[in-house]
Backbone as ProteinMPNN parsed JSONL, in Angstrom:
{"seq_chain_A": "XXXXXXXXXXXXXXXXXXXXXXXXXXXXXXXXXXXXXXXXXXXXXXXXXXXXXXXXXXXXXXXXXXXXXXXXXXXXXXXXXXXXXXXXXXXXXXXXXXXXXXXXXXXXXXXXXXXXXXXXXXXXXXXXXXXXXXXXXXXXXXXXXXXXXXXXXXXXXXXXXXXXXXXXXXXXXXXXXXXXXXXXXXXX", "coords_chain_A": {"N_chain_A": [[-5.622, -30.962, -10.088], [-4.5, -31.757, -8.325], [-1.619, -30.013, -7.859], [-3.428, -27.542, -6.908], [-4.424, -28.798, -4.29], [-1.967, -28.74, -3.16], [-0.662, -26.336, -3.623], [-2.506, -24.851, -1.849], [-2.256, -26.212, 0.704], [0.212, -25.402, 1.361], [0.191, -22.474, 1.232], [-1.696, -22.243, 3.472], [0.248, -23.185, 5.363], [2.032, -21.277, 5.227], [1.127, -18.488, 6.379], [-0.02, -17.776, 8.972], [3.068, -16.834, 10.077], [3.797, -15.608, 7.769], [1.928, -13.492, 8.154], [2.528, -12.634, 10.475], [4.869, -11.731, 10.582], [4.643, -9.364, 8.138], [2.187, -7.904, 9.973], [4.172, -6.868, 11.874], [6.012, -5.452, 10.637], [4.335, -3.239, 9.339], [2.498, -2.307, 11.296], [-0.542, -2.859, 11.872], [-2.989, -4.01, 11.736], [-5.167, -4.891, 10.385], [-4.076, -4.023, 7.676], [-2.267, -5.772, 7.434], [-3.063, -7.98, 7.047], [-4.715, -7.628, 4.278], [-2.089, -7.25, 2.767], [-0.791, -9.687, 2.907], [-2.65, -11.078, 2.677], [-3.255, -10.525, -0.595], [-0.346, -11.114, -1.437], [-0.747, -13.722, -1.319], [-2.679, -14.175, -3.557], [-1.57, -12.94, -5.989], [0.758, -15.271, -5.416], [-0.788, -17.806, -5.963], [-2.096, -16.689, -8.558], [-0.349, -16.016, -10.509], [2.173, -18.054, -10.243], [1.045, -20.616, -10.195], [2.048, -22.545, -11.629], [4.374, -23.058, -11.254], [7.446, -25.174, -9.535], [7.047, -26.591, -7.044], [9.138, -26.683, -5.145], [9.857, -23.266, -5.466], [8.134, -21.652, -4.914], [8.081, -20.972, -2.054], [10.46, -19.149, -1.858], [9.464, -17.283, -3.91], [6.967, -15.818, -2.803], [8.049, -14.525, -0.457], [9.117, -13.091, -2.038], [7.153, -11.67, -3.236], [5.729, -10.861, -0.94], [7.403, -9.509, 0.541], [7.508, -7.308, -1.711], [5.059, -6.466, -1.882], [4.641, -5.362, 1.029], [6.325, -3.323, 0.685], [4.874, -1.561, -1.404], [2.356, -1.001, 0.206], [3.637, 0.701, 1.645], [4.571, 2.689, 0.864], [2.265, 3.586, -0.761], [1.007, 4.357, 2.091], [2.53, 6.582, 2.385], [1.774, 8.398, 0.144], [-0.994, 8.689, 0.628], [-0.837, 10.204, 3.419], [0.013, 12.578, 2.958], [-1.806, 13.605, 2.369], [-4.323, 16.372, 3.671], [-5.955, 15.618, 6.333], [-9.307, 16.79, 7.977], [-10.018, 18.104, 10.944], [-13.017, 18.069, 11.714], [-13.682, 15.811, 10.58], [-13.519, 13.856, 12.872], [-15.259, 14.259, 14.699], [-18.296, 13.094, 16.007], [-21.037, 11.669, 15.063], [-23.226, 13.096, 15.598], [-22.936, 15.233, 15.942], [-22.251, 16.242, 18.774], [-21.992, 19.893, 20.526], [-20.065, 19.66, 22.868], [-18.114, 17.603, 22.206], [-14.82, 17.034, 22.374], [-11.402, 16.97, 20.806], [-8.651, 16.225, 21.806], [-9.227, 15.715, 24.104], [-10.434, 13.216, 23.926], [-8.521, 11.7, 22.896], [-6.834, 11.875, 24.698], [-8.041, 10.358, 26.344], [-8.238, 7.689, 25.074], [-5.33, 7.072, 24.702], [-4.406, 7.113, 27.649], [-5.79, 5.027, 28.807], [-4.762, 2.708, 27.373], [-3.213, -0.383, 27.294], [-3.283, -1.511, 30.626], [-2.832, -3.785, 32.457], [-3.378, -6.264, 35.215], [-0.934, -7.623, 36.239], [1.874, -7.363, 37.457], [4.309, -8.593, 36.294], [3.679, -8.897, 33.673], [3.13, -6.607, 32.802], [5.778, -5.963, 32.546], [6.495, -7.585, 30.702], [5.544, -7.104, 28.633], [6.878, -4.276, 28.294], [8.917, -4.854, 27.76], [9.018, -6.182, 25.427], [7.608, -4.448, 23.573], [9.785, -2.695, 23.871], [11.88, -4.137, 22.259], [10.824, -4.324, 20.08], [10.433, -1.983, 19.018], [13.262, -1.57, 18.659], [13.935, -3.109, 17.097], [12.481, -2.341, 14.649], [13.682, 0.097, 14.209], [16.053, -0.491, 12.871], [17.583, -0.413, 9.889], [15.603, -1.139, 7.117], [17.046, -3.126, 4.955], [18.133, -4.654, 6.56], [16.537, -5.462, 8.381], [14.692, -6.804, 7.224], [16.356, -9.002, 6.336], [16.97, -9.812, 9.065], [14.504, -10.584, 10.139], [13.674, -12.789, 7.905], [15.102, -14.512, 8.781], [15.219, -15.502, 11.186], [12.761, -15.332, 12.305], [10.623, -15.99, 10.332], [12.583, -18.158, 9.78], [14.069, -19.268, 7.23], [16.538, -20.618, 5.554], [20.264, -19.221, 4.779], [20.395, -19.241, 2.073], [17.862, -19.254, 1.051], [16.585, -17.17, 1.964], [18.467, -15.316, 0.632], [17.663, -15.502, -2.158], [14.731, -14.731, -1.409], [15.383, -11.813, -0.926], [16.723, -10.571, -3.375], [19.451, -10.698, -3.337], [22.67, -11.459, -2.644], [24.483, -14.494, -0.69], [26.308, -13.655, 1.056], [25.823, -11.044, 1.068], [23.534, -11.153, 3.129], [24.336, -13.037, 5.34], [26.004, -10.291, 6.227], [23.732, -8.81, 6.813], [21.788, -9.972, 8.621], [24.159, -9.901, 10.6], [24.883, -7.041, 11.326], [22.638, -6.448, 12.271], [22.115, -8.259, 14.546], [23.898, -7.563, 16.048], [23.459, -4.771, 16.15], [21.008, -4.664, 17.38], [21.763, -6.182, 19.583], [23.533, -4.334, 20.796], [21.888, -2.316, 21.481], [20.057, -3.1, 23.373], [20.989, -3.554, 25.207], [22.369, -1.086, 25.92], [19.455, 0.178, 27.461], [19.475, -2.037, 29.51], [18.539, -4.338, 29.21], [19.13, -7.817, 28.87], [19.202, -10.707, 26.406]], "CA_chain_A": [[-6.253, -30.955, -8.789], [-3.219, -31.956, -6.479], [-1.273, -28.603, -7.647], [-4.341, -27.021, -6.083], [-4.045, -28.865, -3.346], [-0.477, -28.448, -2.99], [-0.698, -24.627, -3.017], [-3.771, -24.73, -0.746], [-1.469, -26.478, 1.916], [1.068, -24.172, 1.056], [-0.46, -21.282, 1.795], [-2.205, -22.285, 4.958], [1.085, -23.372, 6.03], [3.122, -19.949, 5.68], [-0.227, -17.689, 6.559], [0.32, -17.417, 10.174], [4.033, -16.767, 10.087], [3.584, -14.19, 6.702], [0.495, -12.728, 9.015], [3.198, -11.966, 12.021], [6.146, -10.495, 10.112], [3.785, -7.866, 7.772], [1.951, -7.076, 11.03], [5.712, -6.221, 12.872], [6.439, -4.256, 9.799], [3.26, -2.288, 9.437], [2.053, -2.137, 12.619], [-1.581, -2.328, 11.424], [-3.393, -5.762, 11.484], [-6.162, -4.672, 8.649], [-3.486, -3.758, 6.199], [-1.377, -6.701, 7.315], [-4.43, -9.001, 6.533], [-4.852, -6.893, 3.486], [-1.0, -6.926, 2.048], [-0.78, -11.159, 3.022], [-4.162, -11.682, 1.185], [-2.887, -10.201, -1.609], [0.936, -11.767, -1.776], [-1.48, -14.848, -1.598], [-3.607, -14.307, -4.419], [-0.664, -12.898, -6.44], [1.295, -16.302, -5.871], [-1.801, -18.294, -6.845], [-2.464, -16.319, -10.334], [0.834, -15.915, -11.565], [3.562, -18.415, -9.96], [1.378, -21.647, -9.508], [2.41, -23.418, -11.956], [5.911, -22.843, -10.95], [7.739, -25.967, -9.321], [6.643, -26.153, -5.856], [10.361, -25.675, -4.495], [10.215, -22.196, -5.765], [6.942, -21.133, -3.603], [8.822, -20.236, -0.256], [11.143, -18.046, -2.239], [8.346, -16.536, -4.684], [6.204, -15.822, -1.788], [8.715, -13.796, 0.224], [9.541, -11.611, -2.214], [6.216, -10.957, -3.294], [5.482, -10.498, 0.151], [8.261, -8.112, 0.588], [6.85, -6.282, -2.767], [3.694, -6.164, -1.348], [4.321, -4.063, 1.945], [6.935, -1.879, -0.083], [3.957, -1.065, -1.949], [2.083, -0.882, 0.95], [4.339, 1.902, 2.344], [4.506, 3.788, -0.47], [0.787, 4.217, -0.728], [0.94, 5.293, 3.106], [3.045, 8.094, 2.213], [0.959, 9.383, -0.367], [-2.01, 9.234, 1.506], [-0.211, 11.065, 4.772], [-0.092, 13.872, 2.563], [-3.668, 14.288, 1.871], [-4.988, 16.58, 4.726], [-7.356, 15.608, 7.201], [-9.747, 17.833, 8.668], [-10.732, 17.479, 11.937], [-14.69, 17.793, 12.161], [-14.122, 14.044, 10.361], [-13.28, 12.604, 13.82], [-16.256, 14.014, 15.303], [-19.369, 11.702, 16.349], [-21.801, 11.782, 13.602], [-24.818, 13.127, 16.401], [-22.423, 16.688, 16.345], [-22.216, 17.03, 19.709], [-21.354, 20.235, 21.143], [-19.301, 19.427, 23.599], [-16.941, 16.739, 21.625], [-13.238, 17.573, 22.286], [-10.655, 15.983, 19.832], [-7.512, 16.068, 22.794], [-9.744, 14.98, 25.556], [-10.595, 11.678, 23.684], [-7.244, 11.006, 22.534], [-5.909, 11.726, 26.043], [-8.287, 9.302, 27.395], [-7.601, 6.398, 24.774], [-3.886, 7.08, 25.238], [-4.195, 6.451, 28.739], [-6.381, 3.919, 28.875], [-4.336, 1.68, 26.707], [-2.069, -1.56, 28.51], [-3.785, -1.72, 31.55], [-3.34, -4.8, 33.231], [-3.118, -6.344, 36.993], [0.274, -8.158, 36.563], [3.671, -6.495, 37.048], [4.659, -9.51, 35.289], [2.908, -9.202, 32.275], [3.707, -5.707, 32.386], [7.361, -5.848, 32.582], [7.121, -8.434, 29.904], [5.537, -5.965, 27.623], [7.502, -3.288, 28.044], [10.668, -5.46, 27.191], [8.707, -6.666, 23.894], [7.458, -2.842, 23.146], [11.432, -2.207, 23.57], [12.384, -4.716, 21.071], [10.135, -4.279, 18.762], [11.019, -0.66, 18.804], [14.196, -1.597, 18.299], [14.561, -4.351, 15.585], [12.568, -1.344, 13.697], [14.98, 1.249, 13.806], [16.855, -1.605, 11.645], [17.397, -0.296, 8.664], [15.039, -1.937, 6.04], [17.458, -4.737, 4.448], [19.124, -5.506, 7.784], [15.36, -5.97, 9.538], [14.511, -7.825, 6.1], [16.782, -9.99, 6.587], [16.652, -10.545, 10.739], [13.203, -11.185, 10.168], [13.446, -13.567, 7.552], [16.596, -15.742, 8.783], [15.213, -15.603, 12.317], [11.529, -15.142, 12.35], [10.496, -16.953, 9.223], [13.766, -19.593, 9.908], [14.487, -19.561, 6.327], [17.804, -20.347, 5.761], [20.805, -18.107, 4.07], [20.168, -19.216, 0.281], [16.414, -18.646, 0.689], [16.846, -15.448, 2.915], [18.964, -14.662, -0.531], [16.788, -15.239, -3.328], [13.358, -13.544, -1.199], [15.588, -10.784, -1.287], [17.383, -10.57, -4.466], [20.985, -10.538, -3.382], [23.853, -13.026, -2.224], [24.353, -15.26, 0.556], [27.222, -13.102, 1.706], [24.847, -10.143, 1.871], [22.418, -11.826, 3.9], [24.981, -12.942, 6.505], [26.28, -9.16, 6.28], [22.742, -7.766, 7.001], [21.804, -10.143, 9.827], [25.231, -9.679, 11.685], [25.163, -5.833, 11.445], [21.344, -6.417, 12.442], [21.95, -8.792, 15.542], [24.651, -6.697, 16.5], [22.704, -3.32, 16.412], [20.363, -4.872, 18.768], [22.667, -6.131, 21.016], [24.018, -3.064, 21.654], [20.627, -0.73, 22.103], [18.941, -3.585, 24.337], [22.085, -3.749, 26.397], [22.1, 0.148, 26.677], [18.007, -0.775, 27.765], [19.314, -3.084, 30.498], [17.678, -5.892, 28.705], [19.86, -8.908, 28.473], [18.331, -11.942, 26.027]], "C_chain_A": [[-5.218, -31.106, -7.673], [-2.33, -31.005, -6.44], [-2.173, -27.94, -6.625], [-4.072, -27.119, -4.742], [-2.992, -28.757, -2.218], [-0.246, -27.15, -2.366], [-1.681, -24.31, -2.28], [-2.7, -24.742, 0.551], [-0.39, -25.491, 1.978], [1.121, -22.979, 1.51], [-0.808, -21.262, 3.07], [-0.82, -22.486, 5.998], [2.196, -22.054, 6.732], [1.949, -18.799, 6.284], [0.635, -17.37, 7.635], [1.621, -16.283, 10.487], [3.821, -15.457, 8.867], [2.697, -12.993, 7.57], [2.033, -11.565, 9.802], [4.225, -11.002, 11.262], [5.396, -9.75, 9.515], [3.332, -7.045, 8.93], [3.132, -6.157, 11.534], [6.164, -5.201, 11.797], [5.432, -3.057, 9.765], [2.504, -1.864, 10.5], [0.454, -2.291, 12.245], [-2.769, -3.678, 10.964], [-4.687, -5.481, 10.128], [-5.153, -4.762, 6.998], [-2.605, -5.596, 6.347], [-1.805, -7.415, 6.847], [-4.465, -8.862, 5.178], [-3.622, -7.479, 2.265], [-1.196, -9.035, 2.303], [-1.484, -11.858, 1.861], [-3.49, -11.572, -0.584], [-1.245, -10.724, -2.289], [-0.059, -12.821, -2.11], [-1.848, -15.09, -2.724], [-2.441, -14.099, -5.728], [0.089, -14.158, -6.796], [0.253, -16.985, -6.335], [-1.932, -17.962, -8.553], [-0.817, -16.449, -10.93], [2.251, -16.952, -11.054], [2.597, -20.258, -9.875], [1.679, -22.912, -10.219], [3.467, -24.173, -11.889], [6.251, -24.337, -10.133], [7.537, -25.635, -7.541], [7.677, -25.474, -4.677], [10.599, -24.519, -4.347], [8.95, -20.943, -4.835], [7.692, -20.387, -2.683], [9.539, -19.026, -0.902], [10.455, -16.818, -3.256], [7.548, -15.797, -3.474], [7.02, -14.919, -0.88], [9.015, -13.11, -0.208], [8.158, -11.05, -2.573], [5.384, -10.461, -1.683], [6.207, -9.098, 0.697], [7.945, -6.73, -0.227], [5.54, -5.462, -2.02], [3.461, -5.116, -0.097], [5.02, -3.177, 1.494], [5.848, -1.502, -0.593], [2.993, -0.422, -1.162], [2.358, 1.129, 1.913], [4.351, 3.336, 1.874], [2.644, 4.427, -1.035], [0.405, 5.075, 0.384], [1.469, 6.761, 2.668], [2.575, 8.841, 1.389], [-0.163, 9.375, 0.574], [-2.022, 10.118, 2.645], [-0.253, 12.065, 3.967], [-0.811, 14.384, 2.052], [-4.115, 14.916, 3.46], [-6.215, 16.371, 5.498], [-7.975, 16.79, 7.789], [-10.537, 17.519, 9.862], [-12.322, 17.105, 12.401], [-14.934, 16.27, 11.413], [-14.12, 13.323, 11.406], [-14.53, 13.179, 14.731], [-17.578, 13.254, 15.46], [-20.571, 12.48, 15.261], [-23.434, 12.122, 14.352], [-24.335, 15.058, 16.36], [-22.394, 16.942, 17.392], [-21.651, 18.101, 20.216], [-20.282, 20.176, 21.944], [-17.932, 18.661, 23.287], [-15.648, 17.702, 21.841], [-12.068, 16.51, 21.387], [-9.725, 15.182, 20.862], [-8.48, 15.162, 23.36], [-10.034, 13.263, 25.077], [-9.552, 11.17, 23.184], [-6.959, 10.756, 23.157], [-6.811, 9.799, 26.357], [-7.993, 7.63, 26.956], [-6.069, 6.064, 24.592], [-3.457, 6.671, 27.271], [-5.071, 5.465, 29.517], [-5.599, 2.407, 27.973], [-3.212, 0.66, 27.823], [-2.197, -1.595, 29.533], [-3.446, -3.013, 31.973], [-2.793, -4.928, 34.6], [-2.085, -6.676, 37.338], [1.342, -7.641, 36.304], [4.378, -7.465, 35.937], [4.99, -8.949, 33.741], [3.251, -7.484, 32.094], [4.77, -5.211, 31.963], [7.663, -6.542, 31.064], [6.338, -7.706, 28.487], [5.91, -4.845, 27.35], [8.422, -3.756, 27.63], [10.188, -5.546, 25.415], [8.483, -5.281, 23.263], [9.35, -2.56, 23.093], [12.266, -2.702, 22.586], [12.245, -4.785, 20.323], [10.114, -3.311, 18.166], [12.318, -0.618, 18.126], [14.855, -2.608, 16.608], [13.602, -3.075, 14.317], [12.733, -0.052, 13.293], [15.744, 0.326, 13.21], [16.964, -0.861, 10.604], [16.848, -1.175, 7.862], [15.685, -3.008, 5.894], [18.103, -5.18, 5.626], [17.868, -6.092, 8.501], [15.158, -6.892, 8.381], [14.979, -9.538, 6.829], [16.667, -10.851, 8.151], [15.772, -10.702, 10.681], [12.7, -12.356, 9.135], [14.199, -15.235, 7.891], [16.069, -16.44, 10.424], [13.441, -15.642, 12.598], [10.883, -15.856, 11.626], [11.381, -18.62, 9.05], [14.25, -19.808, 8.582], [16.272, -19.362, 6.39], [18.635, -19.31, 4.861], [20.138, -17.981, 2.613], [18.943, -18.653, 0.133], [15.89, -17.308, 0.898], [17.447, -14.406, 1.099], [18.11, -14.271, -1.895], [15.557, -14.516, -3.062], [13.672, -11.962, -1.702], [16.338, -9.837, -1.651], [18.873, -10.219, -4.103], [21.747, -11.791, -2.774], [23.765, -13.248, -0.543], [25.343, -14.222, 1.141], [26.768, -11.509, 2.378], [24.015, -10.321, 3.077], [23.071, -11.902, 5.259], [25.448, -11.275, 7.123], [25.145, -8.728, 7.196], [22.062, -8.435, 8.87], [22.854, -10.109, 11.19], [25.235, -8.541, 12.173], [23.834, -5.889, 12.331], [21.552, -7.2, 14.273], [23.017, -8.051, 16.267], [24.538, -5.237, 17.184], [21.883, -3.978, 18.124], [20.445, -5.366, 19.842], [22.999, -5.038, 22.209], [22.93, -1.905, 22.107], [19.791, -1.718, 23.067], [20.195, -3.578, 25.639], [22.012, -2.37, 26.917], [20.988, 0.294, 27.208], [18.04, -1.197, 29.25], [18.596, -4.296, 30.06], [18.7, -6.807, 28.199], [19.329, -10.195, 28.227], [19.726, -12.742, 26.352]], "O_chain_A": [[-5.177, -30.686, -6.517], [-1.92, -30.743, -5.309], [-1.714, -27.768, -5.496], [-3.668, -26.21, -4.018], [-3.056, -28.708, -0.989], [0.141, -26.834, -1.241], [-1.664, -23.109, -2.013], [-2.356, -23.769, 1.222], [-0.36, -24.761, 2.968], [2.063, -22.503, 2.145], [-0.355, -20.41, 3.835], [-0.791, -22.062, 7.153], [2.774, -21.855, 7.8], [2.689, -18.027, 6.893], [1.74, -16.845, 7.498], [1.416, -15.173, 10.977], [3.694, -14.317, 9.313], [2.916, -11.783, 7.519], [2.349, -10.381, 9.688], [4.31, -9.779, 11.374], [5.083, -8.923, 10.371], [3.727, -5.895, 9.12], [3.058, -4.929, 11.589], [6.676, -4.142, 12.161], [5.792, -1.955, 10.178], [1.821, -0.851, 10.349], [0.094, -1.145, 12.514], [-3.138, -4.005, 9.836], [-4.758, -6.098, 9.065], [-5.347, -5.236, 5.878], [-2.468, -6.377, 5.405], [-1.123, -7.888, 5.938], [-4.259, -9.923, 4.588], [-3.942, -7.986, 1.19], [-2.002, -9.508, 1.502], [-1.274, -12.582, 0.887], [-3.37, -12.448, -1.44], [-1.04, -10.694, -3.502], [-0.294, -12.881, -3.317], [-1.499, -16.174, -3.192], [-2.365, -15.052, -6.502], [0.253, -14.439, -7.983], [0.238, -16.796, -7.552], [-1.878, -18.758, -9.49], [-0.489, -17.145, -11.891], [3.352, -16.611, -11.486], [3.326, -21.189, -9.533], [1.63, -24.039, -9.727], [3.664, -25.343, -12.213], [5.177, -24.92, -9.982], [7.86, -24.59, -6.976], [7.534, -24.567, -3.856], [11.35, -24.185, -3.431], [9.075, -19.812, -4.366], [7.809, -19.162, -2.712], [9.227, -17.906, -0.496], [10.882, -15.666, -3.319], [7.98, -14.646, -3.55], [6.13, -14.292, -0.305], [9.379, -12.133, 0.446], [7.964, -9.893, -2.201], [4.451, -9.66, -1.659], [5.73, -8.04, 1.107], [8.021, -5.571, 0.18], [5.268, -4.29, -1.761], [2.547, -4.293, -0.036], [4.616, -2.037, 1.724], [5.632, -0.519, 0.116], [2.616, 0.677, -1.57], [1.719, 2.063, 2.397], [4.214, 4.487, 2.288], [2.208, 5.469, -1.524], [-0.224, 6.123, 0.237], [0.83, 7.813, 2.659], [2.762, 10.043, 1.578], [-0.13, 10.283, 1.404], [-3.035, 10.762, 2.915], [-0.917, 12.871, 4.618], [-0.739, 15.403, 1.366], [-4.249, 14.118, 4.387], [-7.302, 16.907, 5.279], [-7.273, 17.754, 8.097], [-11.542, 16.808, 9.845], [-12.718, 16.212, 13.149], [-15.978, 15.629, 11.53], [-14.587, 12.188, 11.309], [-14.817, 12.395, 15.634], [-17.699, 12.607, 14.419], [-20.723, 13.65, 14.908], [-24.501, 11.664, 13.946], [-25.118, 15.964, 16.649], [-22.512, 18.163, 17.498], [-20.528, 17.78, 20.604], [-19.36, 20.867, 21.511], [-16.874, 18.912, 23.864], [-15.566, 18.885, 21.51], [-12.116, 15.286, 21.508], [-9.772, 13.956, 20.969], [-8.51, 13.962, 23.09], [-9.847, 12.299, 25.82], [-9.637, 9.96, 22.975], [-6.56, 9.592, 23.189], [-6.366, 8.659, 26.492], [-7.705, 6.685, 27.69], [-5.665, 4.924, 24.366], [-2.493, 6.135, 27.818], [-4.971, 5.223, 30.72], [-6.022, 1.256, 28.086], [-2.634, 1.021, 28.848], [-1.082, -1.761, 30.028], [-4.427, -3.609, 31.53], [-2.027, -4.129, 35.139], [-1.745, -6.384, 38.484], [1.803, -7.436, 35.181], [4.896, -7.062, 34.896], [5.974, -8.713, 33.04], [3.707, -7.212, 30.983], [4.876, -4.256, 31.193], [8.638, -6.271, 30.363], [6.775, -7.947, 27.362], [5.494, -4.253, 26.355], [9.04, -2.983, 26.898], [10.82, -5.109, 24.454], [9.264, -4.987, 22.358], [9.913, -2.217, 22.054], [13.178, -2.059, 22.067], [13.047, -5.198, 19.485], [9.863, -3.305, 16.961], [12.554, 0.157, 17.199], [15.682, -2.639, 15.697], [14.074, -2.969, 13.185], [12.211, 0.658, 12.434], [16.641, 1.117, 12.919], [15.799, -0.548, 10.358], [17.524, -2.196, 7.737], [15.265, -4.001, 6.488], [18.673, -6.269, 5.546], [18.017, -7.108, 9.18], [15.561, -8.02, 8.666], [14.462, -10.51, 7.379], [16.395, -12.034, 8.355], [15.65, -11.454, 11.648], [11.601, -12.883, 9.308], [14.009, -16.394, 7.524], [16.404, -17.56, 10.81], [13.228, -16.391, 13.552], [10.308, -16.7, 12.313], [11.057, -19.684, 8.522], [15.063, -20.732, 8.61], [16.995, -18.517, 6.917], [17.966, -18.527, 4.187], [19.556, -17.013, 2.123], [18.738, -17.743, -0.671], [15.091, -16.602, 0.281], [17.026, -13.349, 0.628], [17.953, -13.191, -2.463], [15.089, -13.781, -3.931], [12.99, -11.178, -2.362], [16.687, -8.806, -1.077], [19.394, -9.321, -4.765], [21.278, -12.903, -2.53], [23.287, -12.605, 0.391], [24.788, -13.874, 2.183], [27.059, -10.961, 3.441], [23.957, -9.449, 3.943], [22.706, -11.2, 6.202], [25.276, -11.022, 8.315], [25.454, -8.292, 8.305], [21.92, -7.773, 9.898], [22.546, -10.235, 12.376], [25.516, -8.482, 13.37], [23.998, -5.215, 13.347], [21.064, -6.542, 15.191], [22.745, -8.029, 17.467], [25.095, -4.713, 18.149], [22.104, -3.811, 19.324], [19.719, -5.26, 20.83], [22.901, -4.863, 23.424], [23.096, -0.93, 22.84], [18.806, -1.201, 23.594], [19.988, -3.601, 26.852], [21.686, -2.196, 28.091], [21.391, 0.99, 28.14], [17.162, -0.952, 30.077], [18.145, -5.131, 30.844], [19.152, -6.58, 27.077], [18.977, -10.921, 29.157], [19.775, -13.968, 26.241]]}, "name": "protein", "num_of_chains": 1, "seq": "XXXXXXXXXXXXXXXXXXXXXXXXXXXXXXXXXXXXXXXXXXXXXXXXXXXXXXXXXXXXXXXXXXXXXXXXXXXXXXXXXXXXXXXXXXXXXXXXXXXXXXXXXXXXXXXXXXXXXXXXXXXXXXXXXXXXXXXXXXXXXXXXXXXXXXXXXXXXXXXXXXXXXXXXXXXXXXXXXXXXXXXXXXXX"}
C-alpha cells in the first residue's frame, strides 16, 4: 500500500511538468494528454516495483519512447489521404468553402487588446520556433536539463548516453539559440 502511494505522489508530482514538455514537442494538447497518460500507465505496470530512485529516470525515457512513437504513427497516418468533402458540415451546405473558413480561423487566431501581451507572444512563438529547429537530442536534452531541471547524470540515463554527451548536446543547443534569437533581436 505505501509503494502505491509512493508512485501515486510520484506521478502527480512530475504530471504537470511531463504535460508541458510533450505538449512543446508535439504541439497538440490531446495527444500530449494521450502520450503522458500512457508513459504513466506504462511506469505503473512494468517499473513499480523498481526502487523508487529509479522512477525520474524510468519515466523520462519512457516518456521520450512514448512521443518517438507518437511521431512515428503521425507519419504514417500523414500519408493516408484525406478527402476534402470530410471537412464539410454534416447539413451539406451548398455554399461551404474549405479556404474561406480556414482564412477566417487563420485570422482570427491571437487577437488580443495588449501590445504587451502581444509582443510577449510573439517573442515566445519565436522561441519556441526556435528551440524546435533543435535537432532532436540537442532539444532532448535542453528540455530536460533546463525545463525538467534534471541534472547531467539523470539528463544521461533518460537518454541513454554519457554525461559528456549531455553537456555536448545542451551547449551546442544553448548556443544555437543564442545565435538565431540574437539574429531575432531578442536578447534573454
Amino acid at each position: 500500500m505505501a509503494a502505491d502511494q509512493e508512485l501515486s505522489d510520484f506521478l502527480q508530482n512530475v504530471e504537470k511538468r511531463a504535460f508541458k514538455r510533450t505538449f512543446y514537442a508535439v504541439r497538440d494538447e490531446d495527444a500530449a494528454l494521450d502520450i503522458v497518460q500512457d508513459a504513466m500507465i506504462r511506469l505503473s505496470q512494468r517499473y513499480a516495483d523498481r526502487p523508487t530512485a529509479e522512477w525520474p529516470m524510468l519515466f523520462q525515457r519512457i516518456l521520450s519512447n512514448a512521443t518517438m512513437d507518437w511521431f512515428r504513427h503521425q507519419k504514417v497516418r500523414k500519408g493516408v489521404l484525406q478527402v476534402f468533402s470530410d471537412f464539410e458540415p454534416a447539413g451539406g451546405d451548398p455554399d461551404f468553402d474549405l479556404l474561406e473558413t480556414l482564412e477566417m480561423l487563420s485570422s482570427s487566431e491571437g487577437t488580443e487588446s495588449s501590445a504587451d501581451a502581444a509582443q510577449r507572444s510573439q517573442t515566445l512563438q519565436i522561441i519556441e520556433g526556435e528551440v524546435a529547429k533543435l535537432p532532436t537530442r540537442q532539444r532532448e536534452a535542453f528540455l530536460m536539463r533546463y525545463w525538467e531541471e534534471m541534472d547531467v547524470a539523470e539528463t544521461a540515463g533518460a537518454m541513454g548516453c554519457s554525461e559528456g554527451s549531455v553537456k555536448t548536446h545542451c551547449s551546442r543547443a544553448v548556443h544555437a539559440l543564442a545565435k538565431a534569437l540574437k539574429l531575432k533581436g531578442i536578447s534573454l
